[in-house]
C-alpha positions in Angstrom: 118.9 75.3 101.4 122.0 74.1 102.1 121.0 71.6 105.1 119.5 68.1 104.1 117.7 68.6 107.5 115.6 71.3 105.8 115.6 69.4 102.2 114.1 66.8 103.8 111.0 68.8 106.0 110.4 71.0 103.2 109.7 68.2 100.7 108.0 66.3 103.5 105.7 69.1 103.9 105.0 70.1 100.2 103.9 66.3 99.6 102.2 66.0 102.4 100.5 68.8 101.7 99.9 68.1 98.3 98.8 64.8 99.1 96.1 66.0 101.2 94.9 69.0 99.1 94.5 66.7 95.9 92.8 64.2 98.6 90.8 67.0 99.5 89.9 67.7 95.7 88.6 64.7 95.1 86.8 64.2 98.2 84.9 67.0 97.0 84.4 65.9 93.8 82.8 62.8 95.2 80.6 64.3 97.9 79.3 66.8 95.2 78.7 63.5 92.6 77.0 61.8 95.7 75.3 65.0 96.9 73.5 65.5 93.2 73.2 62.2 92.7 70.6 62.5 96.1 68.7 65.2 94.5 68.1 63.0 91.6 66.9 60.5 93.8 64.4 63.1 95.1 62.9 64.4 92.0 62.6 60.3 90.8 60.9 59.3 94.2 58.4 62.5 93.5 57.8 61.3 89.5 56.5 58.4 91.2 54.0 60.3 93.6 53.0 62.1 90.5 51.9 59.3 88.3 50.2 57.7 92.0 48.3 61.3 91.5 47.2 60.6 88.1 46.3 57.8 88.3 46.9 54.7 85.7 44.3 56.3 83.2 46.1 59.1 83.0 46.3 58.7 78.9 42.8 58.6 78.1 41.4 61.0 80.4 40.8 65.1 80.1 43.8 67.1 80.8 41.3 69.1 82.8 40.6 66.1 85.2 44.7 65.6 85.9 45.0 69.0 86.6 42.1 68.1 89.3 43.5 65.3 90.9 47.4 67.4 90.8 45.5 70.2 92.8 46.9 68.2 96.3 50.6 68.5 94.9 50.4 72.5 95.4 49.3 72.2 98.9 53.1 70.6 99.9 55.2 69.2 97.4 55.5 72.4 95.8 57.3 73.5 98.9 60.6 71.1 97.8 60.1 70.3 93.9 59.3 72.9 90.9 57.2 70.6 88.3 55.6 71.2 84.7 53.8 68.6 82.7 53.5 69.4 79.3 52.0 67.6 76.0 54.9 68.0 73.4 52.3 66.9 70.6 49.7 69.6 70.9 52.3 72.2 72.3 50.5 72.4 75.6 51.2 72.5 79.2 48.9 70.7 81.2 50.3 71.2 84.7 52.7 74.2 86.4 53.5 73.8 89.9 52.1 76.7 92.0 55.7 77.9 93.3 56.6 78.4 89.5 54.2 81.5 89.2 54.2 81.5 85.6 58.0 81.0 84.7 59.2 77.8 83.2 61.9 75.7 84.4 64.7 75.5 82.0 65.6 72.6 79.4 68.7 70.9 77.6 68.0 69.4 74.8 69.3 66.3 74.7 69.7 65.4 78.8 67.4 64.4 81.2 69.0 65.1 84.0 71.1 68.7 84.0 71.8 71.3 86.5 71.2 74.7 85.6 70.5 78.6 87.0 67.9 79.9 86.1 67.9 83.8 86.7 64.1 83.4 88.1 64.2 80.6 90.4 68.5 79.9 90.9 70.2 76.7 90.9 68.0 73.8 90.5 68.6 70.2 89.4 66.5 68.8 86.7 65.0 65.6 85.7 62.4 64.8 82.9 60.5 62.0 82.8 59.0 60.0 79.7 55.2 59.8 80.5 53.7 59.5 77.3 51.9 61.2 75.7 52.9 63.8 78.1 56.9 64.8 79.3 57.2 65.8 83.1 59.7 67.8 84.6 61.0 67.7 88.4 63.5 70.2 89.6 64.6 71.0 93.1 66.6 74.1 94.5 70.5 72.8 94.5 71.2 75.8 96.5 71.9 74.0 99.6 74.2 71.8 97.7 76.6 74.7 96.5 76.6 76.2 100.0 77.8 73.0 101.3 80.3 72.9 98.2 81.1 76.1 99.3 81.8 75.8 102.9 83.7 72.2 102.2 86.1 74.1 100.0 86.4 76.9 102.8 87.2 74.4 105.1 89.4 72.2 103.1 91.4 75.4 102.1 92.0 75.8 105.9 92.7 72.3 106.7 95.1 72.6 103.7 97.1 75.7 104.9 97.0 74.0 108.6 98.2 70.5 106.6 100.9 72.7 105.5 102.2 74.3 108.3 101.7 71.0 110.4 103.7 68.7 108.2 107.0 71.7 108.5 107.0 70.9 112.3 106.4 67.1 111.7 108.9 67.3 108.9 111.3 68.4 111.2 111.3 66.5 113.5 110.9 63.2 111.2 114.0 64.9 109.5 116.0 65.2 113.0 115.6 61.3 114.0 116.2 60.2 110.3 119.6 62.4 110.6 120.3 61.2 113.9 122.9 58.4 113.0 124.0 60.8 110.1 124.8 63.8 113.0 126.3 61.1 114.7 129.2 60.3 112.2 129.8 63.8 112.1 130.2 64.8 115.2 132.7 61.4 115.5 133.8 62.3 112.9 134.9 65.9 113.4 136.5 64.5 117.0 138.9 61.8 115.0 142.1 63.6 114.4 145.9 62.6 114.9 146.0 62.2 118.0 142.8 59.7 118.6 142.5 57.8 115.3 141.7 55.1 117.2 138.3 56.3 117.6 135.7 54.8 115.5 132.1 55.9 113.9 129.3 53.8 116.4 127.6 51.1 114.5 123.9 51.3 114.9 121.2 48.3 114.8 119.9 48.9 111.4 121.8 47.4 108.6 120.8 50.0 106.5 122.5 52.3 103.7 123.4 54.3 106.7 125.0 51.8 108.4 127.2 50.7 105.3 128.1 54.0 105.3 129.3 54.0 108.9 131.6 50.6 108.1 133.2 52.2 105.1 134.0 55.5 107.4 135.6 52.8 109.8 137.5 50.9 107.7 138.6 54.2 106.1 139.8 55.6 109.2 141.6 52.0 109.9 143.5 52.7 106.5 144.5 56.0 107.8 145.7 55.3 111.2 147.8 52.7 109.6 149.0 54.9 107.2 149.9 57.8 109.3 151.2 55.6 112.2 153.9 54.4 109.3 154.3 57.9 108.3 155.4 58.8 111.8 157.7 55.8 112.8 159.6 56.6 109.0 159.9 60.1 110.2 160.9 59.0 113.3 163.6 56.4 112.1 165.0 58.0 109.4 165.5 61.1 111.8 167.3 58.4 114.4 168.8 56.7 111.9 170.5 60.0 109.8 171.3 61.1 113.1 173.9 58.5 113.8 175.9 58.3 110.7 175.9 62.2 110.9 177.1 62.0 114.2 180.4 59.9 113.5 181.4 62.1 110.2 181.3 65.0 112.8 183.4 62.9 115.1 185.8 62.2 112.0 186.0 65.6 110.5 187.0 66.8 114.2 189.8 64.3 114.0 190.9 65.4 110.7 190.9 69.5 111.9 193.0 68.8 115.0 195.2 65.9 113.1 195.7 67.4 109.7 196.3 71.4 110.0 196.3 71.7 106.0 192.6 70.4 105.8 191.8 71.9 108.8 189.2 74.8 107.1 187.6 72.0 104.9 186.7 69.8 107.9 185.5 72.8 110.0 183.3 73.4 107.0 182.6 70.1 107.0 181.5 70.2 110.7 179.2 73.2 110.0 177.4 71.7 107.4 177.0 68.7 109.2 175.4 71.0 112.4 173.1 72.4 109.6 172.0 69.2 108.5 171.5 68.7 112.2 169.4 71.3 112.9 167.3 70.9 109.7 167.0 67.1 110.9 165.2 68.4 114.3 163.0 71.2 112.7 161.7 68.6 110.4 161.2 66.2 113.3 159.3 68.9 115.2 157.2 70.1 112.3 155.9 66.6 111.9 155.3 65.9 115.9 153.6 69.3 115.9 151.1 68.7 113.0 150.7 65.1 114.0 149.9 66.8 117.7 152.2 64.7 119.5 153.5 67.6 120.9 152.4 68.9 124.6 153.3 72.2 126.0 152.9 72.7 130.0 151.1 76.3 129.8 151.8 78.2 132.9 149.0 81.1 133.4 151.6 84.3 134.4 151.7 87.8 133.7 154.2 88.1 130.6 155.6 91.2 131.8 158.6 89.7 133.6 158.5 87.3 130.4 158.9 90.3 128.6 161.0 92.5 130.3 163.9 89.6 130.1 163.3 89.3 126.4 163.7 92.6 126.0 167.4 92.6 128.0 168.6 90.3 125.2 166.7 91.5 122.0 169.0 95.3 122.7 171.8 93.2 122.8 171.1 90.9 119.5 170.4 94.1 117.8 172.6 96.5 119.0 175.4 93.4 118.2 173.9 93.6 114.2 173.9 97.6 114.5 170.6 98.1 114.9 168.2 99.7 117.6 165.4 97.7 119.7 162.5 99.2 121.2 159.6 97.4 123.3 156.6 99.5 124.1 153.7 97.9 126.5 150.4 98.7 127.3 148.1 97.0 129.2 148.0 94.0 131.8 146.9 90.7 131.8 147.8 86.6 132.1 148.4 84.2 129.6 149.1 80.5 129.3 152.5 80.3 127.6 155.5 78.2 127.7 158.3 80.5 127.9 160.9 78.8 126.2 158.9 77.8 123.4 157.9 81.0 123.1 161.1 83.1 123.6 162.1 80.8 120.8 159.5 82.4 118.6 160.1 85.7 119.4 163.9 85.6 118.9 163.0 83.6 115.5 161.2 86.8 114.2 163.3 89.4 115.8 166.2 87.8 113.8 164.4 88.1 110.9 163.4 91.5 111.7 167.4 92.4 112.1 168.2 90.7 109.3 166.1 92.5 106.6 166.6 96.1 108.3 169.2 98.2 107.2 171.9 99.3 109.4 170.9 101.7 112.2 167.3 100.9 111.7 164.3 100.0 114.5 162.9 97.0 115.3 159.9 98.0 117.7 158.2 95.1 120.2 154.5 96.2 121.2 152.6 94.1 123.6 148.8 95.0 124.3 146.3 93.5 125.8 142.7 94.1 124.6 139.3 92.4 124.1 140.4 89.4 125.9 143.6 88.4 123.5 147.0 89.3 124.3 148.9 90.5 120.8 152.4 90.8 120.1 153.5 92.7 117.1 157.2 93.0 115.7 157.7 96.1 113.2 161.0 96.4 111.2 162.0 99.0 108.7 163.0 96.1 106.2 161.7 96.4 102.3 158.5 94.8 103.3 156.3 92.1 102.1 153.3 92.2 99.6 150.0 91.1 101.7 150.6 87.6 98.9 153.7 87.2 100.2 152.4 87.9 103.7 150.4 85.1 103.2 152.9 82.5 101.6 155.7 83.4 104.9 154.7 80.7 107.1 154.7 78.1 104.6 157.6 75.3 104.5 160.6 75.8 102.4 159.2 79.4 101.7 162.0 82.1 101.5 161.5 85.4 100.1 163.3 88.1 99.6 167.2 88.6 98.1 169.7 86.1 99.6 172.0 87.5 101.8 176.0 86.3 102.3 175.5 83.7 105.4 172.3 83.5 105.4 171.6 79.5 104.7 168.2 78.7 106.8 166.2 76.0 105.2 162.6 78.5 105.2 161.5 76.7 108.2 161.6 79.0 111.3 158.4 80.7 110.7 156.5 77.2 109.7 157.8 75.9 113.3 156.6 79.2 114.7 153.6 78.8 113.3 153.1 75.4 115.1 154.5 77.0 118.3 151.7 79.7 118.2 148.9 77.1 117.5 150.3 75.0 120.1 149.1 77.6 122.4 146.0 78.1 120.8 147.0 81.5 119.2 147.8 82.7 115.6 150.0 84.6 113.8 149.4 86.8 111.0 151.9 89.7 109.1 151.2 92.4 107.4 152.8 95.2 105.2 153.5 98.7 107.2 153.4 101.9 105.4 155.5 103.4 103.5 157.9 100.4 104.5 158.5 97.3 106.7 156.8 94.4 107.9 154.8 93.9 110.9 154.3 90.3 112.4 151.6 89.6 114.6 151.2 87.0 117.6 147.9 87.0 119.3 146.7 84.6 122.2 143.9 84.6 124.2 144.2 86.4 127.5 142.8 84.6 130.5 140.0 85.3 132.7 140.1 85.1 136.8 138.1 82.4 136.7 140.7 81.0 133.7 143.6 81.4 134.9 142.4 80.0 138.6 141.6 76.9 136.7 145.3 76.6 134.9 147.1 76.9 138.6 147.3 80.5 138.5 149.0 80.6 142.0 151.7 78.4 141.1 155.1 80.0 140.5 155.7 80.3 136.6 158.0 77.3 136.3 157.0 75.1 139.2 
């Protein structure tokens, strides 16, 4: 059981139930003590109607006249009590009670008060009595007593079972308001991210462990803010601040081409480098606004067709330039919410990487498709291909795999910052090996509804 929700009913329940069912035991224990104990209270209170019977003379007298004045004790007393009165001296019994016919009631040597089942009579409970010189035995039936028993266990093992099944539902719910404050810095929890760290874990009344926990969640949160928010202004001023000094050696290096012809090649070199350091500068820039969500889209609900159609124009172009073919194949009609620049940008960030790998002469095929509600994009070269590791490890920073080509001095960021493009429109992208040869990178985003797409301004003009 993985939820402490559950932990917490179950082992409610069991020691509840527990609880009860050893209450239960002992309750029975006692009413059975108590019960017994009664019946020896009976067959006492009848020893003392006996020797009433007798009479005080009973030890001089003829056993013949006690057997007389007994005769009313087998007229009603014999209907509740089995009694024998014996003479242990001369090995004689002076008096049976009627209901015995003939049987004896059983003995333990050594008690004087015993249950026992006899096979003649059943259960009785026995007392003897010291009434010398004679010993006189009571018993009563005990019969009722283990019916009782009986039905008190049948009953407690219900009440049990219902216990049981009682203290799950209790369990839960007890469970659900102890969790409450616990569900309560989760779900804050969950909503704190980069972009509202400001948001803090509600304290509740009780100063409990629970609500130490809440302060050291808060003043975690207040580290983190604070650290991030420092992380982000670096980031930001060192991007401002490289940008400047960059900025005037391009200005110099300029001056130096057009003044000084003989250094001209070193300070055009100069000037690209600096425009790559430029570039790298903003990639990084975005990278960090993008994971730090800073970053806002305006996502237009359109059909992509015109989208693609104008993509298309220029991708023949870009690859019949590098000597390769292009080919868009689309099936299938829907809207979208995209921000077309941001996301020509990705596209012509993985159809240059498509042309680059492919040999000369080769395809790079566009498929656009639109099914169960997502619309997916999928670029297919005829490059050397990818393992499905390395398909995995692409769209991490600084990652570049694959033999270096002349020219070809990228930093292994485009497809992290189209990575953050995709997610910025709520999509994901994915590649994947092709057979025999190739790779095939995949953009899906969801495909909007009427209802949707009504809601996003669907009847505004893509670009208003």
């Amino acid at each position: 059981m993985r939820s402490i929700g559950a932990r917490l009913a179950v082992t409610y329940a069991a020691g509840a139930t527990l609880s009860f069912a050893v209450l239960s035991l002992l309750g029975a224990t006692l009413l059975e003590t108590r019960l017994i104990r009664g019946l020896d209270d009976l067959n006492a209170a009848e020893f003392r109607q006996l020797r009433a019977h007798i009479g005080p003379d009973y030890a001089s007298v003829d056993p013949l006249v006690l057997e007389r004045r007994l005769g009313s004790v087998n007229q009603y007393q014999s209907i509740l009590f089995y009694i024998s009165i014996d003479a242990p001296g001369r090995n004689e019994t002076i008096f049976r009670s009627s209901n015995l016919k003939g049987k004896t009631i059983p003995d333990i040597k050594g008690k004087r008060s015993f249950s026992v089942d006899s096979p003649d009579i059943g259960p009785l409970r026995v007392s003897e009595f010291l009434l010398p010189p004679y010993d006189v035995t009571v018993a009563t039936s005990s019969r009722s007593v283990h019916e009782g028993m009986r039905a008190f266990e049948a009953i407690g093992g219900g009440l049990v079972a219902a216990m049981l099944i009682l203290s799950i539902f209790v369990g839960r719910a007890f469970s659900r308001v102890l969790l409450t404050p616990l569900r309560a810095i989760r779900t804050t929890a969950e909503r704190i991210g980069s972009d509202n760290l400001a948001e803090r874990i509600p304290l509740g009344r009780a100063q409990d462990e629970v609500g130490e926990l809440t302060e050291l969640l808060n003043r975690m949160f207040d580290r983190i803010e604070s650290a991030f928010a420092q992380m982000q202004r670096f980031s930001e001023e060192v991007s401002h601040e490289l940008k400047t000094p960059l900025a005037l050696i391009r200005l110099h290096s300029e001056a130096v081409a057009k003044a000084d012809g003989r250094h001209s090649d070193a300070a055009f070199e100069q000037i690209e480098e600096i425009d790559r350091l430029n570039t790298f500068i903003d990639q990084m820039l975005f990278l960090s606004r993008a994971e730090a969500n800073a970053i806002r889209f305006d996502l237009t609900a359109q059909d992509p067709a015109p989208f693609l159609e104008s993509f298309a124009h220029d991708a023949s172009a870009l690859a019949e330039h590098s000597g390769n073919r292009f080919e868009m194949i689309s099936a299938g009609h829907g809207r979208v919410a995209i921000e077309r620049s941001w996301l020509r940008q990705v596209l012509f960030n993985l159809l240059g990487n498509a042309i680059r790998v492919s040999p000369p002469g080769a395809l790079v095929t566009l498929t656009s498709t639109f099914q169960d509600g997502t619309w997916r994009l999928a670029i297919e070269d005829e490059g050397p291909g990818l393992s499905r590791d390395q398909c995995r490890q692409i769209f991490e920073r600084f990652v570049r795999l694959g033999p270096a080509r002349a020219g070809d001095r990228g930093a292994g960021l485009g497809l992290s910052i189209a990575r953050s493009i995709v997610t910025l429109h709520h999509g994901t992208i994915s590649a994947e090996p092709r057979n025999p040869r190739g790779l095939c990178v995949i953009v899906e985003l969801p495909a909007l509804d009427g209802e949707s797409a009504e809601a996003m301004g669907e009847l505004r003009p893509p670009g208003a």
